[in-house]
C-alpha positions in Angstrom: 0.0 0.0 0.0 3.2 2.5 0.6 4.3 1.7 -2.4 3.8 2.8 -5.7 5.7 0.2 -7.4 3.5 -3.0 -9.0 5.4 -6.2 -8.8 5.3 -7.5 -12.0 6.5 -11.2 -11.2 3.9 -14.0 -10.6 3.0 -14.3 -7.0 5.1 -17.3 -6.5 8.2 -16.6 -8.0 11.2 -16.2 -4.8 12.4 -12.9 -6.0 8.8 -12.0 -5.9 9.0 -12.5 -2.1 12.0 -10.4 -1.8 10.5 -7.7 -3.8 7.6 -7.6 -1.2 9.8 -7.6 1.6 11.8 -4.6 0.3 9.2 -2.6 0.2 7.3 -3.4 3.8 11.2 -2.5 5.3 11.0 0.4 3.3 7.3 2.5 4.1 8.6 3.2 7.3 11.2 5.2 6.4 12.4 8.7 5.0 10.8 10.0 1.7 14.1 9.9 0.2 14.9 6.6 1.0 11.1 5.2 0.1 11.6 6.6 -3.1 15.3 4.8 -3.5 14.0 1.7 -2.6 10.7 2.0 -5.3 13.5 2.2 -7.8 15.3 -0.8 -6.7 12.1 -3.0 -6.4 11.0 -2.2 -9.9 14.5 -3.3 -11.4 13.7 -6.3 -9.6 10.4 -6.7 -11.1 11.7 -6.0 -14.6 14.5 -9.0 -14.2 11.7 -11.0 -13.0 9.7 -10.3 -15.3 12.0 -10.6 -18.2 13.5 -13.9 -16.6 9.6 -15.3 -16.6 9.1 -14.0 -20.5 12.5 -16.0 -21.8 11.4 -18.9 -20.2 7.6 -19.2 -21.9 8.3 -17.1 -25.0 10.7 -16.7 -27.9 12.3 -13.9 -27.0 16.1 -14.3 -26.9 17.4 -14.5 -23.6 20.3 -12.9 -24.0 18.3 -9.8 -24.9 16.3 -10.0 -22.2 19.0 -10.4 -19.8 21.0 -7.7 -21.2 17.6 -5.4 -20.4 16.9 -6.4 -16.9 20.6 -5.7 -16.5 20.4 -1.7 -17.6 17.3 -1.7 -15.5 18.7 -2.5 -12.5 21.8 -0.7 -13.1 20.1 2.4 -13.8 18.1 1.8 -11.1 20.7 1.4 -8.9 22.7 4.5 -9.7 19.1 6.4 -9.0 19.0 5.0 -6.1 22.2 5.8 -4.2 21.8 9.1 -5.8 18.6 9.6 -3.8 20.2 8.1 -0.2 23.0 10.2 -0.7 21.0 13.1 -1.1 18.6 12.2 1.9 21.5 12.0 4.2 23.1 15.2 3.5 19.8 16.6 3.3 19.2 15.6 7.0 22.3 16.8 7.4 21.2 20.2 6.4 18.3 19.6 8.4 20.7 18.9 11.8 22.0 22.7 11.6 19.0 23.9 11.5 18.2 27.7 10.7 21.3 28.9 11.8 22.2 31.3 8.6 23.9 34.1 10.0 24.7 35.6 6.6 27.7 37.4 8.1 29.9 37.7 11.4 29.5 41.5 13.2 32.8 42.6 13.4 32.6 42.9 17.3 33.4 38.9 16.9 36.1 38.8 15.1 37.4 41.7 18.0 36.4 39.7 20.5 38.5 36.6 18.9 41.5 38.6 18.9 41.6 40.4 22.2 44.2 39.3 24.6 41.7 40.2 27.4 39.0 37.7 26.3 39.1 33.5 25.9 36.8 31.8 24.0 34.8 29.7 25.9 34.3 26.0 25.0 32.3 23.1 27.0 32.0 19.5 25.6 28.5 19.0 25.6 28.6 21.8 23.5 30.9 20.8 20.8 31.1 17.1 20.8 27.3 15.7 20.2 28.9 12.0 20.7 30.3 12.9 24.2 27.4 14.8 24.9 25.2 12.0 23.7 27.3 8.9 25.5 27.1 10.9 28.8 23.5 10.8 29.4 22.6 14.4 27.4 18.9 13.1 26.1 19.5 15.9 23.1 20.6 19.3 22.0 21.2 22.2 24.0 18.5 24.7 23.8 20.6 27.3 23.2 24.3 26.1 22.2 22.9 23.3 20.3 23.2 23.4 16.0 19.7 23.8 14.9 18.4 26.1 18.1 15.8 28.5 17.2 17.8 30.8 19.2 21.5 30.3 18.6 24.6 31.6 20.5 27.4 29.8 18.9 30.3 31.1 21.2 31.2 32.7 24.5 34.1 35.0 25.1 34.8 35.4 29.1 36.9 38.3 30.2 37.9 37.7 33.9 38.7 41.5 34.7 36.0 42.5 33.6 34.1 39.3 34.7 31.7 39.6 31.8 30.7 37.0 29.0 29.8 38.0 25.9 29.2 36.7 22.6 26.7 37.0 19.0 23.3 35.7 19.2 21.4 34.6 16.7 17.5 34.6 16.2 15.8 31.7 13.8 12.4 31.5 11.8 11.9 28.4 15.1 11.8 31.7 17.1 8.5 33.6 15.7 5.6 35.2 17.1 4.2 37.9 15.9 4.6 38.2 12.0 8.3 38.5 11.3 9.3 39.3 15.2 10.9 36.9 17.5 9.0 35.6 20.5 9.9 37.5 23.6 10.6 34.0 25.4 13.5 33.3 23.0 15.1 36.6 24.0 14.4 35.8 27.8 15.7 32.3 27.0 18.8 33.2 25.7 19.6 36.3 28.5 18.9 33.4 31.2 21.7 31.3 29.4 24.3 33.9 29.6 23.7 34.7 33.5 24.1 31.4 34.0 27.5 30.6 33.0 29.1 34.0 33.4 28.2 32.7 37.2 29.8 29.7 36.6 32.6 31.1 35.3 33.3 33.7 38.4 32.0 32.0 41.0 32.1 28.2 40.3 34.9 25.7 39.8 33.3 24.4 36.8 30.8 23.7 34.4 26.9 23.6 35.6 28.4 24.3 39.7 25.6 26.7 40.5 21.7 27.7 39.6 19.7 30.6 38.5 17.1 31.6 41.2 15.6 34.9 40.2 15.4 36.8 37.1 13.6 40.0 36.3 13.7 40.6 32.7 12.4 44.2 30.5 11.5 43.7 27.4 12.9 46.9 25.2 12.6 46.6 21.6 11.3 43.7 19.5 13.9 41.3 17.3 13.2 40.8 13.9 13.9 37.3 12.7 17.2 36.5 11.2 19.5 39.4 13.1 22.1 38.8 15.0 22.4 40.7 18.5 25.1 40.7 21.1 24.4 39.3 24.0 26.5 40.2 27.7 26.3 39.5 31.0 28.1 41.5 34.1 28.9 40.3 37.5 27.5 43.5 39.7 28.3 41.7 43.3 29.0 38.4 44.9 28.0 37.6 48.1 28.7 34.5 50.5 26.1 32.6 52.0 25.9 29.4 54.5 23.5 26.4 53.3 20.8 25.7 55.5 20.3 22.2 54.8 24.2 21.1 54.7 25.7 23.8 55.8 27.9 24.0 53.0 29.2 28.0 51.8 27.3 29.0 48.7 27.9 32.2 46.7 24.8 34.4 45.5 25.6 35.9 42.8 23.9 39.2 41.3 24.4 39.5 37.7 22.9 42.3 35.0 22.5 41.1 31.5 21.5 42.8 28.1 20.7 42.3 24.3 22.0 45.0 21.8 23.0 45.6 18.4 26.0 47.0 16.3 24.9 50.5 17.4 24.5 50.2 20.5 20.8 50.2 20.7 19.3 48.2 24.0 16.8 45.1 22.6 16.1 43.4 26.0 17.5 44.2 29.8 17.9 41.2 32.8 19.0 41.1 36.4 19.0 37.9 38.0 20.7 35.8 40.8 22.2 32.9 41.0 23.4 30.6 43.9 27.5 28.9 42.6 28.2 26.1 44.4 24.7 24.3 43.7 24.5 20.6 42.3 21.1 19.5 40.8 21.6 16.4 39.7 20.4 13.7 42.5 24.2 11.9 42.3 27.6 13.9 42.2 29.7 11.9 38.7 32.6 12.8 37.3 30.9 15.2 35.4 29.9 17.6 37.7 33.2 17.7 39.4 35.3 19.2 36.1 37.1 22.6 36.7 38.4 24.8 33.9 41.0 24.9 32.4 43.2 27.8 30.1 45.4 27.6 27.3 46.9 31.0 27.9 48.6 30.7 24.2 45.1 30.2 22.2 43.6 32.2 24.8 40.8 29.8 25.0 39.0 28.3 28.0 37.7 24.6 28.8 36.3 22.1 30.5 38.5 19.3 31.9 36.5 16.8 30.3 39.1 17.6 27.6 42.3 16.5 27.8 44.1 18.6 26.0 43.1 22.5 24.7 40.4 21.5 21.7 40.2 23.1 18.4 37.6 25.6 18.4 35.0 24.7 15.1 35.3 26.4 12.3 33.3 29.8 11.9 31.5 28.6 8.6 29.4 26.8 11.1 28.0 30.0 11.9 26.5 29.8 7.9 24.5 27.1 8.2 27.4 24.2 6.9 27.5 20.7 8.3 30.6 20.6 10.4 
């Protein structure tokens, strides 16, 4: 019934079977691949077909054979064509929206200022790692594909700010051509987090967001690229009640803005470093960071050496 293909061998010929079976494996799958396999069934059909005619009829077989045999050449060829082009289409398909036609230059300033590291975490850049260690999928934010999309983080520890380009996708839409105001809260609650990581924790994910007040200045059209900061205005310590262990509370101010300057969205939140949310302490939640002082880059110690930083075309919506 999934298949458009008519078998044209007789019921009980064996290849018949085969044919049938192709097909059933087949309607489950991708469009791509369904149409692939349609091509390789009806080669099939047309050898059995011709291999039934040179047995009742006078046809040569040699001509017949020599026919079924372009068939399901031809077919062939069609048909890993097609595969091929599924896959790199769902390739396409696992970056997402993220087109960013063009880096600001702020970026590329960012990238080359001896006061700011590039900030890279595993789960970030490795989907296999990310995947092996109990991630369930892609990060809302950091992940290729996001609706919203910050691709990178620069830290400057003087300054203790984090910075980096954010980029708004069609995913993102509310109101005709304007992003939803959730993705731009969404991606100002990302950056507060992890700039308090960064200056107050040891470590990746050591701390939680507990208050955010966000105002809401300007609306973003879809497809532009904002920059996206986050300050730490005070740091305060505080003894658990529960464990008694010392806790940090960290106030942080955060804000979306373009090349000129102009304010999109504001954000002032708190968050508590030295909070673990996970019900077990691993491995994972006891990595520090780490700085290769040359690159000027900073990582997690799930790495074991300073990792290569992906290329920027990634940015443009190619499969890395």
């Amino acid at each position: 019934q999934g298949s458009r293909t008519r078998c044209l061998a007789p019921p009980h010929h064996p290849l018949a079977v085969q044919i049938g079976v192709a097909r059933d494996f087949s309607f489950g799958g991708r469009l791509l691949r369904v149409r692939g396999a349609e091509q390789f069934c009806l080669a099939l059909s047309l050898f059995c077909s011709a291999f039934e005619m040179s047995r009742s009829s006078s046809c040569p077989a040699p001509l017949l054979a020599a026919a079924a045999a372009g068939a399901i050449a031809g077919a062939a060829v069609v048909g890993v064509v097609t595969v091929a082009w599924g896959r790199r289409k769902r390739r396409l398909e696992a970056t997402g929206d993220c087109k960013i036609p063009s880096l600001p230059d702020w970026v590329r300033a960012l990238e080359s200022d001896k006061d700011h590291y590039r900030l890279m975490i595993r789960e970030w850049e490795d989907p296999a790692w990310r995947e092996e260690h109990g991630w369930h999928g892609r990060d809302l934010i950091h992940g290729a594909g996001s609706a919203v999309h910050i691709p990178c983080y620069f830290y400057n520890s003087t300054e203790k700010a984090l910075r980096g380009p954010v980029y708004f996708g069609s995913a993102s839409e509310s109101h005709r051509g304007l992003c939803h105001g959730g993705a731009m809260t969404s991606a100002l609650d990302d950056v507060l987090g992890h700039v308090c990581f960064l200056v107050a924790g040891r470590g990746p994910w050591t701390g939680a967001t507990v208050q955010l007040n966000c105002k809401l200045c300007k609306p973003v059209g879809i497809g532009q690229v904002l920059k996206i900061e986050a300050r730490v205005k005070e740091q305060v310590k505080i003894q658990g009640k529960v464990t008694q262990q010392e806790k940090t509370k960290v106030f942080i101010e955060a804000s979306l803005s373009d090349d000129n300057g102009i304010i999109y969205a504001t954000m002032e939140g708190v968050s508590i470093a030295g909070v673990n949310l996970q019900k077990e302490e691993t491995e994972l939640d006891l990595r520090q960071w780490r700085f290769d002082d040359d690159r000027r880059i900073m990582y997690d110690s799930a790495w074991s050496v300073c990792p290569q930083p992906r290329d920027w075309e990634i940015l443009k919506g190619k499969p890395s």
